[in-house]
N, C-alpha and C positions, 0 to 999 in steps of 0.2 A: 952811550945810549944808541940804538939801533934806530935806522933810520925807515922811514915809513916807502917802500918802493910807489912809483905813479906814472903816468901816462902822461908825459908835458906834450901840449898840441900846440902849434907855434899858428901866427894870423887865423885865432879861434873868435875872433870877434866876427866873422860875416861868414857868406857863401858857404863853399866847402868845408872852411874850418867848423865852424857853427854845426855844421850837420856831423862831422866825424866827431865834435864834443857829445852829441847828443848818441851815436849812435855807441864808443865805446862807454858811455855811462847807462847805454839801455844793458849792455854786458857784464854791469858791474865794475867797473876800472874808476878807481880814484884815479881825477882828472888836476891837473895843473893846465890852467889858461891863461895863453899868453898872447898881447898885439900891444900894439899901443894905446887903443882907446879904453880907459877902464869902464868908464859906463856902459858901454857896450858888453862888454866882459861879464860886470854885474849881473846885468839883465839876464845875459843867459846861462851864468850860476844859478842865479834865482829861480830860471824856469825847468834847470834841470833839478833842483831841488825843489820844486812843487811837484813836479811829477815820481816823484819817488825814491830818486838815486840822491847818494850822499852827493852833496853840494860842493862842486869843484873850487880848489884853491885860485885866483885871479891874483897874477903877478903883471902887471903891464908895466911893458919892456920895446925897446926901439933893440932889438937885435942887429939889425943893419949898423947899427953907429959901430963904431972902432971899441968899445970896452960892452955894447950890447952882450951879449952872450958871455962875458965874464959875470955881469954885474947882476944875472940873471941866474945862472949860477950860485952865486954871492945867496942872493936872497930864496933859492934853494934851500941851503945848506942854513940857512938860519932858522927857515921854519919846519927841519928837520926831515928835509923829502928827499928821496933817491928817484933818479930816472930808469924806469926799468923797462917802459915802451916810447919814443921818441917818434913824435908825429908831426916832420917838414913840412907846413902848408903852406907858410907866410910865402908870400912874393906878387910880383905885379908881370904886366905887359905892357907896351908901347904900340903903337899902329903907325906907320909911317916910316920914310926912308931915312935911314941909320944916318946918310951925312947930313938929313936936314934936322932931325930931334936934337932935341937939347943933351948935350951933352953929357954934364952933372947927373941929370932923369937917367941916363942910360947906364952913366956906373953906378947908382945907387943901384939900379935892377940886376945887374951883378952883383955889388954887394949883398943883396937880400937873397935872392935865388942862389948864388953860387957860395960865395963865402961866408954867410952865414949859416947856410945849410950845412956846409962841408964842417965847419966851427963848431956847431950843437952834437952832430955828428961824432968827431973825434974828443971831442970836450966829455961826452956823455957814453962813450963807448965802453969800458970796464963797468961802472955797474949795470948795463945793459947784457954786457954779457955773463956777469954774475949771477944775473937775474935768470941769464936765458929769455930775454923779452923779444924784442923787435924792432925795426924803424922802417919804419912807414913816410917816404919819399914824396910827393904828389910832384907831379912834373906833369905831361903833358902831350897827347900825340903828335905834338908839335917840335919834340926831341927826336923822333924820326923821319923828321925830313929837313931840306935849307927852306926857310920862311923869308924872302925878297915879301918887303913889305913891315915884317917885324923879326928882323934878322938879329938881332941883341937877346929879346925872348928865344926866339925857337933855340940858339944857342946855345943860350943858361939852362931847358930844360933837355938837349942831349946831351947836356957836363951830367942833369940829376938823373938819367935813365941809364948813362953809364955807371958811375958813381955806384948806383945803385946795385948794378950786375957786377959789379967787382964785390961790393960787398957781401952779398949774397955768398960768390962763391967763396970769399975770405970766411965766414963768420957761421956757416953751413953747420960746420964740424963742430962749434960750439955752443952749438941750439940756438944759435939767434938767427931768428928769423927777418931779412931782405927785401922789403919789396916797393916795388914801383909802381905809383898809381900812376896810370896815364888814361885821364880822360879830355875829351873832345869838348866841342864848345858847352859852356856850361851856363843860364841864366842867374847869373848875379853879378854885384856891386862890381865883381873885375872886369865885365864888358867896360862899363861907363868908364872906368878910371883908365883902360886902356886905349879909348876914344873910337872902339867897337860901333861901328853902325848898326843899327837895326838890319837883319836881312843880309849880315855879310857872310856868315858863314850857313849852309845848306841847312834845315831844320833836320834833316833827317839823322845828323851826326849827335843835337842836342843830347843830352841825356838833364835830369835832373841831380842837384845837390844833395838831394836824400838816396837816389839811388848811386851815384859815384858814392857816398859814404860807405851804403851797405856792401860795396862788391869791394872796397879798397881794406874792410873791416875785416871780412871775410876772406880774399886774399890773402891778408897778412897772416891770419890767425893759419891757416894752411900751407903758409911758405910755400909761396906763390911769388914766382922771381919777377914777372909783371902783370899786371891786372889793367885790362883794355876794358871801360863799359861799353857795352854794346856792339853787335857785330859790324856795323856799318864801320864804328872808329877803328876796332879792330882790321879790318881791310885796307883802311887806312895806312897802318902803321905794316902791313905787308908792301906794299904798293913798291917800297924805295928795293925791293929786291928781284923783284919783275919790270922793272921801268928804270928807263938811264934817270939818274937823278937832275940833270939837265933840264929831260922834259918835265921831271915835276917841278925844278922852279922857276920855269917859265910860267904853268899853268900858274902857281903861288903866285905871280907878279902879276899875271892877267886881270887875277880880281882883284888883286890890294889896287892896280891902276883904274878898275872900274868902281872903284867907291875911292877914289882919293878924292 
């Protein structure tokens, strides 16, 4: 029996995720959603099925755990779905200095951002490229620079913006499309959970979750090797090649020490 190809969006319960579910179901893409909270999942199966698009499959999954992304997998392959576009969002941030955070907090954010990504990744790559689909990465302008202050994050997301550019040029040849969303600060649930002050980073960089969805959708779909919203984060993400990286993480330390 042939399997049904889909679009699995990994921390589709809030922010970013939530908006890239709604926008590749404004496109038509049978959706698979996956976080840990299923009621949340629900709700927004439900609301993309009142608005008109078939109603996405809700698998809620701790991918970060050690059998996560098997077990997820697993219950793929039982209710007869293939992945043919794979959409990395799941992960978090930390604020604060790497030897003072907790510990366990910091390699779970490796776990979820690095190893989990890299796992869905090569786990889901053949029929990806059978499909000829995509993977759709979100990382972070924060992968192009050192982060003094949240040096664990900024990390995990230049493992996904490299990651990403090797893929690309691996997977080019085989019609699958590569790409790396990297956007700037963004208003949702991830400030709070990262312990993000109000007013820490410049408003001018914000962009909104609905517009990071549309340019990471459209990216992708035009094999587009990274995708910056906005021109200001874009500059951003120039900066480390005009400027000794030195002096940018000093400035990085300057203000994570004036809001610590």
């Amino acid at each position: 029996m042939s399997s049904t190809p889909v679009c699995l969006i990994t921390g589709a319960s809030s922010g970013i995720g939530a908006a890239l579910a709604r926008e590749f179901a404004r496109h038509g893409h049978a959706l698979v959603l996956t976080a840990r909270r299923q009621p949340e999942l629900d709700r927004l199966a439900d609301e993309i099925a009142h608005n008109g698009a078939q109603r996405p499959h809700v698998i809620a999954a701790d991918i970060a755990s050690g059998d996560g992304a098997a077990a997820l997998e697993r219950a793929l392959d039982e209710r007869g779905l293939e992945v043919s576009i794979l959409v990395n969002n799941a992960g978090f941030g930390l604020l604060g200095e790497a030897a003072k955070l907790d510990l366990a907090q910091q390699l779970a954010m490796v776990d979820l951002n690095v190893r989990a990504l890299t796992d869905l990744t090569l786990r889901f790559i053949a029929p990806i490229t059978r499909h000829k689909g995509g993977i759709l990465n979100v990382a972070s302008i924060a992968g192009f620079m050192p982060g003094p202050g949240m040096g664990v994050y900024h990390a995990t997301k230049a493992y996904a913006v490299s990651f990403s550019e090797a893929l690309h040029g691996e997977l080019g040849a085989e019609g699958v499309n590569v790409t790396a969303l990297c956007p700037g600060p963004v208003p949702t649930p991830f400030l709070a959970r990262a312990g993000i002050p109000h007013g820490y980073f410049p408003r001018f960089l914000a962009r909104s979750a609905e517009r990071v969805a549309r340019e990471g959708y459209a990216g992708l779909m035009a094999g587009r090797r990274i995708v910056v919203p906005g021109s200001p984060n874009l500059i951003m993400t120039l900066l480390p090649r005009f400027l000794p990286r030195g002096l940018i993480a000093d400035g990085t330390a300057r203000r994570w020490r004036r809001n610590a």
